[in-house]
C-alpha positions in Angstrom: 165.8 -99.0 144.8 165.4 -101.8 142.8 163.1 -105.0 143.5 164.2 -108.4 143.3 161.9 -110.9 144.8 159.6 -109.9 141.2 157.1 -112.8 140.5 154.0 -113.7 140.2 152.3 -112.3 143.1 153.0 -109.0 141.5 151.1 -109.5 138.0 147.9 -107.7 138.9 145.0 -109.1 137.2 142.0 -106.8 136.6 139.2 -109.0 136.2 135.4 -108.0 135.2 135.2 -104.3 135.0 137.9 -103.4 137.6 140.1 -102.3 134.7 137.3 -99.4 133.8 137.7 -98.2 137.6 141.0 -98.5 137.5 141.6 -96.4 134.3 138.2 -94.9 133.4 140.6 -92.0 131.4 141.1 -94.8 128.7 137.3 -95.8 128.0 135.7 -92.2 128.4 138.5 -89.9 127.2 138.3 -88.3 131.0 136.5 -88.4 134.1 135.9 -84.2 134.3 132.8 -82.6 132.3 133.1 -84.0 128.9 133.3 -88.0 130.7 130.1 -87.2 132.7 128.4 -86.6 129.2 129.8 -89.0 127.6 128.0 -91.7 129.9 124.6 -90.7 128.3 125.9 -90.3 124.9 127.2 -94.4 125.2 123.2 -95.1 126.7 121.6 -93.1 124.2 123.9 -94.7 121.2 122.3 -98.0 121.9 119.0 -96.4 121.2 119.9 -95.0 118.5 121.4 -98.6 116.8 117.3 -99.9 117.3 116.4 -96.8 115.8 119.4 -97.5 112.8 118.6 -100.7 112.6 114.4 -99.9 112.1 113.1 -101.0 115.4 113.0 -98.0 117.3 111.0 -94.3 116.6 111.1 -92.3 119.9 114.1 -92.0 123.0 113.2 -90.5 126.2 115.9 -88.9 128.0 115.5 -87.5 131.3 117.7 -85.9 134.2 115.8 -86.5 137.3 115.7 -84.8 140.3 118.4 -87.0 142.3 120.9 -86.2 139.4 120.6 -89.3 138.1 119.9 -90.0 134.4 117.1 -92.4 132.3 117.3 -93.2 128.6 113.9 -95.1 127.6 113.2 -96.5 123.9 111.1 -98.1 122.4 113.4 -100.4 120.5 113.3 -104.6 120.7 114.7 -104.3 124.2 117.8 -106.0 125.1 117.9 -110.0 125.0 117.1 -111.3 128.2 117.5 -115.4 127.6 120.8 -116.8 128.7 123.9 -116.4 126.7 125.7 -119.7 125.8 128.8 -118.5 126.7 128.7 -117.1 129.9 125.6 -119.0 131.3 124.1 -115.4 132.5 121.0 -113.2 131.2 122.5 -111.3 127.6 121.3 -108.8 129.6 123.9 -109.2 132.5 126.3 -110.2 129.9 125.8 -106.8 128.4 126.3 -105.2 131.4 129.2 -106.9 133.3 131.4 -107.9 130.0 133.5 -105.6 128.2 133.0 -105.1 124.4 130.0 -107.5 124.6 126.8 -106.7 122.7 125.3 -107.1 119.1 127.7 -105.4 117.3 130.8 -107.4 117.2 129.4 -109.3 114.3 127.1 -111.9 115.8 124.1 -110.0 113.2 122.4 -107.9 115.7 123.3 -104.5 114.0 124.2 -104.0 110.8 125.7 -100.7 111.4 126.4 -99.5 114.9 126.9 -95.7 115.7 129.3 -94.2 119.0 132.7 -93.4 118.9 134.3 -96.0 121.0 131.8 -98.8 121.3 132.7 -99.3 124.9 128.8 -99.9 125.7 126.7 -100.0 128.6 129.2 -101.6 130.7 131.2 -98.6 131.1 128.6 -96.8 132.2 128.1 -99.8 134.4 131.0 -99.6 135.9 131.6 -95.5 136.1 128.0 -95.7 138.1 126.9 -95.5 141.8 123.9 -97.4 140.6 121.9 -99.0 137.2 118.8 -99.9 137.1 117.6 -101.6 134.0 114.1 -102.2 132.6 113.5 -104.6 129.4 109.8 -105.2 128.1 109.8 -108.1 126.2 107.6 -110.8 125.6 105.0 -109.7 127.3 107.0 -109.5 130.1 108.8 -106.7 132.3 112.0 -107.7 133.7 114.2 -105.8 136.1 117.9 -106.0 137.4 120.5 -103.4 139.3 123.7 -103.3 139.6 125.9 -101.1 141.7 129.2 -99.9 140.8 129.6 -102.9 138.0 127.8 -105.6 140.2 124.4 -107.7 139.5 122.7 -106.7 143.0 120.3 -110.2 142.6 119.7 -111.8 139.5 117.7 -110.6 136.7 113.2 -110.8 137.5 110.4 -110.8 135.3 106.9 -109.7 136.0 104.2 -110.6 133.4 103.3 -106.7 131.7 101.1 -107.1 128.3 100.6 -103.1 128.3 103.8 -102.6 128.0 105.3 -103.8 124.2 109.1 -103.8 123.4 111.8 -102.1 125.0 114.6 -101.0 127.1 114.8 -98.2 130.2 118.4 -97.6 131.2 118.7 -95.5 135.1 122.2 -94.4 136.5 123.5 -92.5 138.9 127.3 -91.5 138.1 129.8 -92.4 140.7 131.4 -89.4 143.0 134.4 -91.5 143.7 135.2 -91.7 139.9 133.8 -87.8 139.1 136.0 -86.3 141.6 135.2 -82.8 140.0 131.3 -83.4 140.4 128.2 -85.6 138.5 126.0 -82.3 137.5 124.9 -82.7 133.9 125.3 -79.4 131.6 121.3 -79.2 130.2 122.8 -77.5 127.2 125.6 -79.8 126.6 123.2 -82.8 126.2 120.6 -80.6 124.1 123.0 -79.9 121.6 124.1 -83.5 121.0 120.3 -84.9 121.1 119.4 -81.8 118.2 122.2 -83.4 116.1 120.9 -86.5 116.6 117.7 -86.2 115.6 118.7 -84.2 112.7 120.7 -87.0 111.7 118.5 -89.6 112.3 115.7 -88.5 110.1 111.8 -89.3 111.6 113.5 -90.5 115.2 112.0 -88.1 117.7 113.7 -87.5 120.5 112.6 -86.0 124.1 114.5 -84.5 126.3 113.3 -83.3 130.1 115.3 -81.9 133.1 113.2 -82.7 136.1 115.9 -80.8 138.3 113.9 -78.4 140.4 116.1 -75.4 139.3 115.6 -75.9 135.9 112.5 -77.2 134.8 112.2 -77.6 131.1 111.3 -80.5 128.2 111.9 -80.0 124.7 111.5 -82.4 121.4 113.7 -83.2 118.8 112.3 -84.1 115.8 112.7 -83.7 111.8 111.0 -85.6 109.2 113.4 -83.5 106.8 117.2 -85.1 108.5 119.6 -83.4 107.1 117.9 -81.2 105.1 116.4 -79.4 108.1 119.8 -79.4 109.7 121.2 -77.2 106.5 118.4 -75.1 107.0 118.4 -74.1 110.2 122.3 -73.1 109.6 121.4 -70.7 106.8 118.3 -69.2 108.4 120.3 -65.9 108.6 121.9 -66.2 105.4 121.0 -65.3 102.0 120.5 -68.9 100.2 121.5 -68.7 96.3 118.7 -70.9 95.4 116.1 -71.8 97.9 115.6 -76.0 97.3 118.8 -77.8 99.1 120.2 -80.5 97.0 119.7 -83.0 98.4 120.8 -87.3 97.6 120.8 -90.6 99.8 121.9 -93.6 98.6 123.5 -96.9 99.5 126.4 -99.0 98.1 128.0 -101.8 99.3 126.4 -101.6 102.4 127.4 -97.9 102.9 125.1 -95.2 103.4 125.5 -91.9 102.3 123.1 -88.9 102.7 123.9 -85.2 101.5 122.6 -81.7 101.9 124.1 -78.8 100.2 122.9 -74.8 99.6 125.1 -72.2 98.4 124.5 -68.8 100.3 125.5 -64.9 98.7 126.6 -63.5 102.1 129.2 -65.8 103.0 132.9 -66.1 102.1 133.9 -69.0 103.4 132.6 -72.8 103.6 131.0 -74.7 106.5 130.8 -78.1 105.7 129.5 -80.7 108.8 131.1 -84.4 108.3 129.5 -87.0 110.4 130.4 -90.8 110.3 128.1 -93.3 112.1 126.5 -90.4 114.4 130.0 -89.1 115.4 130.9 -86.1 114.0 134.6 -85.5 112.3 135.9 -82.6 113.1 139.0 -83.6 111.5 137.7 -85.0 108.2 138.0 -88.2 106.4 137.4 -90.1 103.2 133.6 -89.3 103.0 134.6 -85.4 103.0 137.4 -85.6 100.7 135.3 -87.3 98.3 132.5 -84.8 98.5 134.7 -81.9 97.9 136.4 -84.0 94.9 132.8 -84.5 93.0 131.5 -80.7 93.8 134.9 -79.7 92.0 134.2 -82.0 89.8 131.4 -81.9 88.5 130.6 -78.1 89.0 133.4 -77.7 86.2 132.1 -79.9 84.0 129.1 -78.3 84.2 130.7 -74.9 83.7 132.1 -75.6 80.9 128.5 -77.3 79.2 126.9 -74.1 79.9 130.1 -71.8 78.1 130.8 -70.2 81.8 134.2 -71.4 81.4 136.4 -71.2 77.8 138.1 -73.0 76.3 141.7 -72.3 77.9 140.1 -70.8 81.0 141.9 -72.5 84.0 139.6 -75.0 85.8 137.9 -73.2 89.3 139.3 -74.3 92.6 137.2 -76.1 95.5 138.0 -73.3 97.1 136.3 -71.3 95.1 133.3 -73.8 94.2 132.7 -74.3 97.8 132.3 -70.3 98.9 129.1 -69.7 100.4 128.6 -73.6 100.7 126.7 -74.8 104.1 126.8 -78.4 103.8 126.1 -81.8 105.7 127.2 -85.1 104.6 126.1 -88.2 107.0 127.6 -92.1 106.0 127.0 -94.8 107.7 129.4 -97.8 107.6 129.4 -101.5 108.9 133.2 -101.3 110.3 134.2 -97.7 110.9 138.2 -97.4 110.9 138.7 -94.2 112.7 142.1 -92.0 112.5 144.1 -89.1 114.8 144.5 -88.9 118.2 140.5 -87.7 118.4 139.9 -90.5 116.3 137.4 -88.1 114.5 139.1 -88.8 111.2 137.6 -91.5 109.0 140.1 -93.9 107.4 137.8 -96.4 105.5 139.1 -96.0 102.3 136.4 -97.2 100.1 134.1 -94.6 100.9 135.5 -91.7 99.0 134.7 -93.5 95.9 131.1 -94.1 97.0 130.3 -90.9 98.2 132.0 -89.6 94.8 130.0 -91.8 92.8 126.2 -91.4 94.5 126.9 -87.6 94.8 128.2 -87.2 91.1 125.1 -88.4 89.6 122.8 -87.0 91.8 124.6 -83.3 91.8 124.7 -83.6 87.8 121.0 -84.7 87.5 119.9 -81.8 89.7 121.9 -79.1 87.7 120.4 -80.2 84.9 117.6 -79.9 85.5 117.7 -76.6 87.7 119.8 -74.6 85.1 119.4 -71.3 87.0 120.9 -72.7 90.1 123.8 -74.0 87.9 124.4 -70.7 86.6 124.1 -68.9 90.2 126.3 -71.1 91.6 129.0 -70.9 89.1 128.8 -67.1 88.9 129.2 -67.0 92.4 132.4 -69.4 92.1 133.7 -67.4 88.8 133.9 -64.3 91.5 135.7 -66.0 94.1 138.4 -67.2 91.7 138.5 -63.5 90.9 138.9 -62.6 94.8 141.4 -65.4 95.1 143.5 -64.2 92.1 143.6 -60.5 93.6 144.2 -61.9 97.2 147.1 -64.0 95.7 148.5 -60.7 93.7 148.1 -58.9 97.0 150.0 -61.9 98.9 152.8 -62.0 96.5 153.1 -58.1 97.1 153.6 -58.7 101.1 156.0 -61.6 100.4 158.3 -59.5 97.9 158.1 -56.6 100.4 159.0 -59.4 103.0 162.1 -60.2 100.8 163.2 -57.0 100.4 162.8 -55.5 104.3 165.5 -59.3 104.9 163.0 -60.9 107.6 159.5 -62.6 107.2 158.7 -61.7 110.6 156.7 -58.7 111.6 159.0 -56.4 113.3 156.2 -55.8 116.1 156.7 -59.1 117.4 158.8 -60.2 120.4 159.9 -63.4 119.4 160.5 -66.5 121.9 163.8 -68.4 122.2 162.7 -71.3 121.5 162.1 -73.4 118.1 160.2 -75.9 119.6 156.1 -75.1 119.1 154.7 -77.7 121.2 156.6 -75.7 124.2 156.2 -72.4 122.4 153.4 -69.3 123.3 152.3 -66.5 121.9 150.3 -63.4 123.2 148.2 -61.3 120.9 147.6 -58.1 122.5 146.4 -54.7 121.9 148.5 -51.7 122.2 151.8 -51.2 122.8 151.1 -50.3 126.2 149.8 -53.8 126.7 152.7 -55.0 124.5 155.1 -53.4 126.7 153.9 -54.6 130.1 154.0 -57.9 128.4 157.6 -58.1 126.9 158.8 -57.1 130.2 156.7 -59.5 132.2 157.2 -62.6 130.0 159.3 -65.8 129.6 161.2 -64.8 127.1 162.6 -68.6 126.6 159.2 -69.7 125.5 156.5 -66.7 125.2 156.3 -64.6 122.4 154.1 -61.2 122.0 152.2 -59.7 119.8 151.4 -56.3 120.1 148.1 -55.5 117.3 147.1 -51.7 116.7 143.5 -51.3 117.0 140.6 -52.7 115.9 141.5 -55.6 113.2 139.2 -56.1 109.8 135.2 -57.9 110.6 136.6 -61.0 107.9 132.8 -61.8 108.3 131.7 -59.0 105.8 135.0 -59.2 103.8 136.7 -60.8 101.3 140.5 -62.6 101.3 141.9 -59.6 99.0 140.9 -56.9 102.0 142.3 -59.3 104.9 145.7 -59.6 102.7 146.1 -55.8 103.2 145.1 -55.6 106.4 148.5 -54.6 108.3 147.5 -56.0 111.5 146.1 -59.4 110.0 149.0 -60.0 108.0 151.1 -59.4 110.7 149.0 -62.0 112.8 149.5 -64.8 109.7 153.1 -63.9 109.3 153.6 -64.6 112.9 152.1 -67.8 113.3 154.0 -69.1 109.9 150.2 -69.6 108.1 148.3 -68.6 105.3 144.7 -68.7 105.3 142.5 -71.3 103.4 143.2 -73.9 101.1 146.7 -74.0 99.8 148.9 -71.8 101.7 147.3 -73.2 105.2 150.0 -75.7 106.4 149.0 -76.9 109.8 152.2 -78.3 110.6 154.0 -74.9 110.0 152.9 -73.6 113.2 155.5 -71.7 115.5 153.1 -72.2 118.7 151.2 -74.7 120.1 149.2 -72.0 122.1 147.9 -68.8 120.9 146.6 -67.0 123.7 144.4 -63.9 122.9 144.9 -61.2 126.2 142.8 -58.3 125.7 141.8 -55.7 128.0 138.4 -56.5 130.2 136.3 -53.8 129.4 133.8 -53.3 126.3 136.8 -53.0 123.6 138.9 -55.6 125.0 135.6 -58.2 124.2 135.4 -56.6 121.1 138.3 -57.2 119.6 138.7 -60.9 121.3 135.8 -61.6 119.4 137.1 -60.1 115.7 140.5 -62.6 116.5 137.7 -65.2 117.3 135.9 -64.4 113.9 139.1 -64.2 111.6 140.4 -67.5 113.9 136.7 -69.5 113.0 136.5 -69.0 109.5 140.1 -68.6 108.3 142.6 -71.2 110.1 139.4 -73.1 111.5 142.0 -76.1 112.1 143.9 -73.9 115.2 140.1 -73.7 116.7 139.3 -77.2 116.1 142.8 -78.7 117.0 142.8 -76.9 120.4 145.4 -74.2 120.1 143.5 -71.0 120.6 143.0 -69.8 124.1 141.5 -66.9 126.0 144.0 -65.3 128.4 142.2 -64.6 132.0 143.8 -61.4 133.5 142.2 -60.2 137.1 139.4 -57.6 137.2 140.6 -56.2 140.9 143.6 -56.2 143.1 142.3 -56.1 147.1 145.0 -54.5 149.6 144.3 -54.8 153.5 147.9 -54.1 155.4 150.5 -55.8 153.6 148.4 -58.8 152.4 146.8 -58.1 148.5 144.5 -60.8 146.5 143.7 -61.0 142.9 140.1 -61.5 141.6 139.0 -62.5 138.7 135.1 -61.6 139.2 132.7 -59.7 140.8 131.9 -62.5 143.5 135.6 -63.1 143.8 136.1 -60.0 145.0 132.5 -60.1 147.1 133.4 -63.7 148.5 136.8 -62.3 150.0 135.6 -59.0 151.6 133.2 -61.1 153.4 136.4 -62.8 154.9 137.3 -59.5 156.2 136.6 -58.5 159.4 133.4 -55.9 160.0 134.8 -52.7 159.3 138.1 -53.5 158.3 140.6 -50.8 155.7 140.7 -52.2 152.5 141.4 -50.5 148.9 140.3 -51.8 145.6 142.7 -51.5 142.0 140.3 -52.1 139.1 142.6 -53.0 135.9 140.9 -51.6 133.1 143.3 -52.1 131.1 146.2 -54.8 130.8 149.0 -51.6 130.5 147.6 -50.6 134.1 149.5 -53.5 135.3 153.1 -53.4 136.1 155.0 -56.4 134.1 156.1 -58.7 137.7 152.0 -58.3 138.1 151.4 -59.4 134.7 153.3 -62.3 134.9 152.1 -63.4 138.1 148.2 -63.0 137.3 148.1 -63.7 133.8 151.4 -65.7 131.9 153.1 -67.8 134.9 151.7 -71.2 133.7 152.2 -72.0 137.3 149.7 -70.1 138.3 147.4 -68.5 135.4 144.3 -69.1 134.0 143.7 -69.8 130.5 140.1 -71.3 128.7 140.7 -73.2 125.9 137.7 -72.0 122.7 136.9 -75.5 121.7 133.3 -75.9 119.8 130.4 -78.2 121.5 127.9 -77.2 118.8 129.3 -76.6 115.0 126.2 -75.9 113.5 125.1 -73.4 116.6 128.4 -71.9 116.5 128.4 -70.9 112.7 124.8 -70.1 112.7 125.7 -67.2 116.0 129.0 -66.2 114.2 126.7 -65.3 111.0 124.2 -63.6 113.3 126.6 -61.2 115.4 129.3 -60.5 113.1 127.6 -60.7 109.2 125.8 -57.9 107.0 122.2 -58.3 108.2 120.7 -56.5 111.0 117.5 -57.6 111.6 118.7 -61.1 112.7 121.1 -59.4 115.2 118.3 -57.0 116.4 116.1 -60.1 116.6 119.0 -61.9 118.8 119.8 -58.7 121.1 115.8 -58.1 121.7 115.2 -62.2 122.2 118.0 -62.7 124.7 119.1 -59.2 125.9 116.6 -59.3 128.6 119.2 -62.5 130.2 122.2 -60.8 129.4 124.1 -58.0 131.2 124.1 -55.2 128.3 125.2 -52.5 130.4 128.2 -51.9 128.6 127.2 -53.1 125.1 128.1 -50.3 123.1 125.3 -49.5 120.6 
């Protein structure tokens, strides 16, 4: 059908903030779990700026008992006079205008932090209800708005007790968070701890008044950054114990780094953060940084003889083993890239960062000779490592060659050339394998079937992981290398790789050595979104001719209940993915129609390298220390010790 009467009736006009109910997907990112959070992040942000810009030293964050959520600083409190242009409070303004506020260059902030800048507004408009306090002036002054509108105009009551600034209450809006509005404690901890660490001397407080879940906890380091490198190498072996550390500012940039080279570690973790936000995809400010270490560690290599004359220079790769790492810059007009937009563009700041971090990592060396050495020594072996993982890499290509196919011959291959459309299964056994080759999609889902128990990369060097059978058999598959040079993103064959192991003690084992190997060595598929955890059913419930799947104990709990008293019922538990015929398979597990997949995406970078070191690296008495701290809340009955 086609409309022809089309005129000007039909242009729909979204004024105020009707277009942020109308599309709140395009302001917040989405309106399920990560949305919901993202409505305290944008509050807290604004306290942060007053912190940023020197007005502010403590944020108060609480979830009340309601569900409801209040962010307190003690910043200059929002303007409350009348703004020129729209002949209502700044404070209104600021509430009921999008993209209004001090940061658009009217001098209120010389650097802002958030990802989006879409402000209070937003939040405005996303909420049942906001309540807004502003002490300024001597005076308190008051104003709420529900679902985007002023309810009254904005009241002041003298308060001399109370000095400067601003208390922000909401309650997010069920008819916008379909899926619920029940903030993750956790979720918001982590993200407050990284503040804090990366706003040196701002302390933060954090309560859940919830009656379920009583708890406070403060957020506070004098130290920044420096604390935030330390408390990711507490179970490592630091190289030298004092982290380099420089700040400086150029052009109106800020830069702030923290550096410490560890023994036990084989690979990098370097944290990138651009006005607050942190980018997971990189930017200038990284590239710069790992341009000067290379740099300038080489040039100091070869003052101190460590390299001769006609030695090959060392690689980052090699510089940077070991390295734990935070660099934080602040800059006026962020320009942010990708389609996370967690890739800094600004182009000038690789040449600042290279600049302050050049003379501050040259002074330092200088003057701590021993460290120098250390850390070269340490880079001289991994070049070593890399040369005999290379020789070793060349061996599996020419064997590749000469056996006509790059492919492992284990692997069912999909139809289909296309990766964004394209799956594959990594499974153990060839009983598992078997069940899955039959059961699949051949057009689109590829398996592979991997014998054993693959190589802990944690405790191992690249030269062991190139003979590894079953790893190279996993990089081969996926068309990657690992690290640096030979790690091509874009060479991909599948946009999803969907680890399936068996539910029992081994099957969580060996997820977990994939999960290892996929963290440190092709970090990008993790951090992209391309690694998934297949979620086969625990039990299969018969009564008559009617079965159910369940995927958990209270599943299967929840639908006996539904049975009558006394009923015949039998109960299949799959141990094991081969115990299930292929149509089963298929049905439960790799019909996208019906499955289950979680997607391994990290909240908490620091948290997550600082557990993978615990569980999976050389020293025990960290992991004795974890399984005695928080065995007691976990179900070890199976842990196999």
């Amino acid at each position: 059908m086609t409309t022809t009467n089309y005129g000007a009736d039909q242009i729909q006009v979204l004024e105020g903030l009707e277009p942020v109910r109308k599309r709140p997907g395009m302001y917040i990112g989405s309106t399920g779990p990560k949305g919901l959070h993202h409505l305290v992040y944008e509050v807290v942000d604004n306290a942060i700026d007053e912190a940023l810009a020197g007005y502010c030293t403590h944020i108060e964050i609480d979830i009340n008992a309601d569900g409801s959520v209040t962010v307190v600083d003690n910043g200059r409190g929002i303007p409350t006079d009348i703004h020129p242009t729209t002949g209502r409070s700044a404070l209104e303004t600021v509430l009921t205008v999008l993209h209004a506020g001090g940061k658009f260059g009217g001098g209120g902030y010389k650097v802002s932090g958030g990802l989006h800048g879409v402000g209070v507004s937003v939040v405005n408009a996303l909420s049942e209800w906001v309540e807004v306090k502003v002490w300024r002036q001597g005076k308190e002054h008051f104003q709420r708005f529900e679902r985007g509108n002023p309810i009254g105009s904005l009241a002041a009551t003298p308060n001399e007790e109370h000095s400067t600034g601003t208390q922000v209450a909401f309650l997010p809006d069920t008819q916008i968070f379909k899926d619920g509005i029940e903030f993750d404690y956790h979720t918001l901890a982590s993200r407050l701890k990284e503040l804090a660490y990366l706003n040196a001397g701002v302390r933060i407080t954090f309560g859940d008044r919830r009656a379920d879940s009583l708890k406070e906890e403060q957020f506070y380091y004098e130290g920044g950054i420096r604390e935030y490198v330390t408390y990711m190498t507490t179970d490592k072996t630091p190289l030298h114990d004092e982290i380099i550390y420089t700040s400086g500012e150029k052009n109106d940039v800020q830069v702030e780094v923290a550096l410490q080279w560890c023994v036990d570690a084989y690979s990098d973790t370097l944290l990138g953060f651009a006005n607050n936000i942190r980018t997971i995809d990189g930017g200038t400010h990284l590239e710069g940084l790992k341009a000067v270490l290379t740099r300038t560690l080489n040039s100091v290599a070869r003052k101190r003889n460590k390299l001769k004359e006609g030695d090959s220079n060392l690689g980052g790769e090699n510089i940077r083993e070991g390295l734990t790492g935070v660099i934080s810059v602040k800059v006026p007009d962020p320009e942010f890239e990708g389609q996370t937009k967690t890739k800094l563009g600004n182009t000038e700041v690789r040449g600042i960062v290279d600049t302050l971090v050049g003379e501050a990592l040259t002074e330092f060396l200088e003057f701590n000779p021993g460290v120098a050495d250390s850390v070269i020594e340490k880079a001289v072996q991994a070049f070593k490592a890399a040369e005999a993982a290379r020789r070793a890499r060349e061996l599996v290509r020419r064997k590749s060659v000469l056996e006509s196919s790059t492919l492992p011959g284990k692997l069912a291959d999909c139809s289909s050339k296309d990766p964004s459309e394209s799956e594959i299964f990594i499974v153990e056994g060839d009983s598992a394998g078997g069940s899955a080759k039959q059961g699949r999609d051949r057009r689109f889902q590829a398996i592979l079937p991997l014998r054993g128990k693959i190589l802990n990369i944690e405790k191992t060097d690249d030269a062991k992981i190139y003979k590894n059978t079953e790893i190279q058999a996993l990089i081969t598959a996926l068309g990657l290398g690992i690290k640096g040079d030979d790690f091509d993103i874009s060479s991909l064959r599948y946009h999803r790789v969907v680890i399936m192991t068996d539910a029992d003690v081994d099957g969580a084992h060996i997820r977990t050595l994939l999960l290892t190997f996929f963290y440190r060595y092709q970090r990008d598929l993790v951090d992209q979104g391309y690694i998934y955890i297949a979620c086969p059913p625990l039990y299969k419930l018969e009564r008559g001719k009617n079965h159910f799947y369940c995927y958990s104990d209270r599943e299967l709990q929840g639908q006996i209940s539904q049975f009558p008293p006394n009923a015949n019922y039998t109960i299949q538990r799959f141990k094991g993915l081969g115990e299930m015929m292929p149509q089963q398979l298929w049905d439960t597990t790799m019909n996208p129609e019906t499955r289950t997949m979680k997607r391994v995406h990290i909240e908490d970078a620091a948290e997550a390298d600082r557990i993978f070191t615990v569980l999976m690296g050389d020293r025990v008495a960290p992991r004795r220390e974890f399984i005695e701290t928080y065995g007691t809340k976990l179900d070890l009955t199976d842990l196999d010790i």
